[in-house]
VMD Tcl script that draws the C-alpha trace (Angstrom):
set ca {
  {12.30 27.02 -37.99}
  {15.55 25.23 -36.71}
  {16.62 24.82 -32.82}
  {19.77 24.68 -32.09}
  {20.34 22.68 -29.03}
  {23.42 22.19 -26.01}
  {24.77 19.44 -27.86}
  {25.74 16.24 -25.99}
  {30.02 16.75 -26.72}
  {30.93 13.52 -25.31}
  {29.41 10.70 -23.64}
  {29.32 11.62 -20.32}
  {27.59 15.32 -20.49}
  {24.93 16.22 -19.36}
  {25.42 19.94 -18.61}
  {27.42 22.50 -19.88}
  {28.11 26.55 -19.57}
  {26.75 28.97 -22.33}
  {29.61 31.59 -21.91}
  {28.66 33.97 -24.55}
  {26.81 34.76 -27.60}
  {28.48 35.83 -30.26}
  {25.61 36.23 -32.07}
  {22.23 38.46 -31.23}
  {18.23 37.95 -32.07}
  {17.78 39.55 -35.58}
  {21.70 38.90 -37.15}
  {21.66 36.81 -40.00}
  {23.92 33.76 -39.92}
  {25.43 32.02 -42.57}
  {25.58 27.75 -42.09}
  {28.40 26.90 -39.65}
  {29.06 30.47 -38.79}
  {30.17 30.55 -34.81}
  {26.46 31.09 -32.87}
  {28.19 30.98 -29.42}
  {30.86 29.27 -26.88}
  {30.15 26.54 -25.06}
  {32.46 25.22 -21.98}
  {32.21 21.83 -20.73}
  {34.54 20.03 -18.68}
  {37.14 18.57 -21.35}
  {36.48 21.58 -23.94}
  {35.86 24.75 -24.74}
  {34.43 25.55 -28.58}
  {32.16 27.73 -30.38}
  {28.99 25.80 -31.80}
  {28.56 26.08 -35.17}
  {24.85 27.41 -36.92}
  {23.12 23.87 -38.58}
  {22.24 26.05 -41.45}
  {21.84 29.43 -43.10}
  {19.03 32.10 -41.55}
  {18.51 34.59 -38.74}
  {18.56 34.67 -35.31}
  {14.60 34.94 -34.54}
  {15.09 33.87 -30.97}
  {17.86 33.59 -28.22}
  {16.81 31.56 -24.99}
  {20.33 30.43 -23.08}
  {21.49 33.31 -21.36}
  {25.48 33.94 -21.14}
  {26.81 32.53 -17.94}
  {24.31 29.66 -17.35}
  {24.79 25.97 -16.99}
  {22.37 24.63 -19.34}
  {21.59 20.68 -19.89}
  {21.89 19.20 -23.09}
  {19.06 19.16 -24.84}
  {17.93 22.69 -24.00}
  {16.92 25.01 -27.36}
  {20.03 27.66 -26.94}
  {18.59 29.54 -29.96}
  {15.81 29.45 -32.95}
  {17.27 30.14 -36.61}
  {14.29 30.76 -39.23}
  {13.48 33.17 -41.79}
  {12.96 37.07 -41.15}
  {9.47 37.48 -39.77}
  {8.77 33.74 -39.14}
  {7.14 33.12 -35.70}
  {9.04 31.15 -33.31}
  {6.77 28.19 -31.86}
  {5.58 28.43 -28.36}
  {6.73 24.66 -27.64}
  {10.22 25.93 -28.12}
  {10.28 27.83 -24.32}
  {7.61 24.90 -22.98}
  {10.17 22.13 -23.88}
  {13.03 24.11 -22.68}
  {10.85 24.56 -19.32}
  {10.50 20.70 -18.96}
  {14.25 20.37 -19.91}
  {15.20 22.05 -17.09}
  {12.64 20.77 -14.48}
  {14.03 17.20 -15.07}
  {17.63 17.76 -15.12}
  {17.64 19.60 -12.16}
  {15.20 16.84 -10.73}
  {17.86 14.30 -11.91}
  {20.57 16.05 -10.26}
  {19.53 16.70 -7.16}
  {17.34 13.30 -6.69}
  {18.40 11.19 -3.29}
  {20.16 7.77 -4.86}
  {19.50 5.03 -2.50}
  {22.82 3.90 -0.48}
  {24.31 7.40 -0.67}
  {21.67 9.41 1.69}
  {24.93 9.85 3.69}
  {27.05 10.94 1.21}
  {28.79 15.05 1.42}
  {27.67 15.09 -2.71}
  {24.43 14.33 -2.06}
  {23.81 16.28 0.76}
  {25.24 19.31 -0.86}
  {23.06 18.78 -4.14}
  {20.07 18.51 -1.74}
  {21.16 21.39 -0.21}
  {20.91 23.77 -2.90}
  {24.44 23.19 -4.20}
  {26.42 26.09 -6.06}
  {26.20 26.15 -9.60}
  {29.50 26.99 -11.33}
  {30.99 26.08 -14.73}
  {32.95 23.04 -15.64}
  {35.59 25.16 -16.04}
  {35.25 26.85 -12.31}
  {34.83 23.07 -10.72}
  {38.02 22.28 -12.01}
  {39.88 25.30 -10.89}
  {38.58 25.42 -7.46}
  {39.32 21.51 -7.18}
  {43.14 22.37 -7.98}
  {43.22 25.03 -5.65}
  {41.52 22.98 -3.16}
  {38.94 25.62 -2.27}
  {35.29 25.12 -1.89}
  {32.95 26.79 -4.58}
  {30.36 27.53 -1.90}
  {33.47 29.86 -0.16}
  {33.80 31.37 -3.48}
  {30.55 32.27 -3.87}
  {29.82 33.82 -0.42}
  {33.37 35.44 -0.80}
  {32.30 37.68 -4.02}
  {28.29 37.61 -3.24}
  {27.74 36.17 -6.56}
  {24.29 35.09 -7.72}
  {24.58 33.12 -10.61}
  {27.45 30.39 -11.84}
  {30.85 30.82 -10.68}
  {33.03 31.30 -13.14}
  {36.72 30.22 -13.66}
  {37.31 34.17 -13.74}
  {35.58 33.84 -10.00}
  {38.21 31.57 -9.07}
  {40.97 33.14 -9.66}
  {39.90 36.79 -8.20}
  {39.08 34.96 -4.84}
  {42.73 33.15 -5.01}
  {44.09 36.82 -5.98}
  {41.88 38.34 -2.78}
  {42.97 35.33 -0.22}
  {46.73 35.98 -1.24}
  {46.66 39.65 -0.56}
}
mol new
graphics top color blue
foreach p $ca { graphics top sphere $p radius 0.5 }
foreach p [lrange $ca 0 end-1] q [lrange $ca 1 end] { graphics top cylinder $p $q radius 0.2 }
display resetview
């Protein structure tokens, strides 16, 4: 059994958006055959399969900002069982980056970042961030806007620019 894990692009990730499978549990992949598409803040690209096998087990979901790390999917061999660490270690993943990025740094208990990360700050992809930055709109406006519940998307961006114009 292989995971295949949010890979660590460039020095300075440490999250990135799963935008879509382009794969699904039970397809059979052939080594560096296109598994899904990743978006992080300098890139968009499709992440390659390690080696040859099937899809036993998908675990990112499309549309979420995943750390690196995190088991996005488990290639093995028809039938094989996929371990139950796989989903505990992804658990653990999660519970310490999101522990990392909303953690109080001393000196900045002040700061609008901070604050907003304590707050329960709205998840959106790299790709979003960067949009709504250029716009200079806030994501949290974006998100009440189009009553979205999960990561705003640079898709999300633009229909609220389209909305605000009209």
């Amino acid at each position: 059994m292989t995971p295949v894990e949010m890979p660590k692009a460039n020095e300075n990730l440490t999250e990135a958006t799963l935008e879509n499978w382009l794969v699904k549990e039970g397809d059979a992949v052939a080594k560096d055959q296109p598994l899904c598409t990743i978006i992080t803040d300098k890139a968009t690209f499709e992440l390659p399969a390690p080696e040859a096998g099937t899809v036993r087990k998908v675990f990112g979901e499309q549309r979420s900002v995943l750390p690196v790390g995190y088991i996005l999917c488990a290639l093995g061999n028809p039938g094989e069982a996929v371990p139950a660490e796989y989903a505990e270690r992804n658990a653990r993943t999660l519970e310490t980056h999101r522990g990392a990025v909303t953690a109080v740094k001393p000196g900045n208990a002040g700061s609008d970042a901070v604050q907003g990360a304590a707050a329960g700050r709205v998840r959106a992809t790299p790709a979003a961030r960067r949009a709504a930055k250029e716009a200079g709109v806030e994501l949290e406006a974006i998100a009440a806007a189009l009553n979205l519940t999960g990561p705003v998307n640079e898709k999300d961006v633009q229909t609220y620019l389209e909305s605000r114009k009209s």
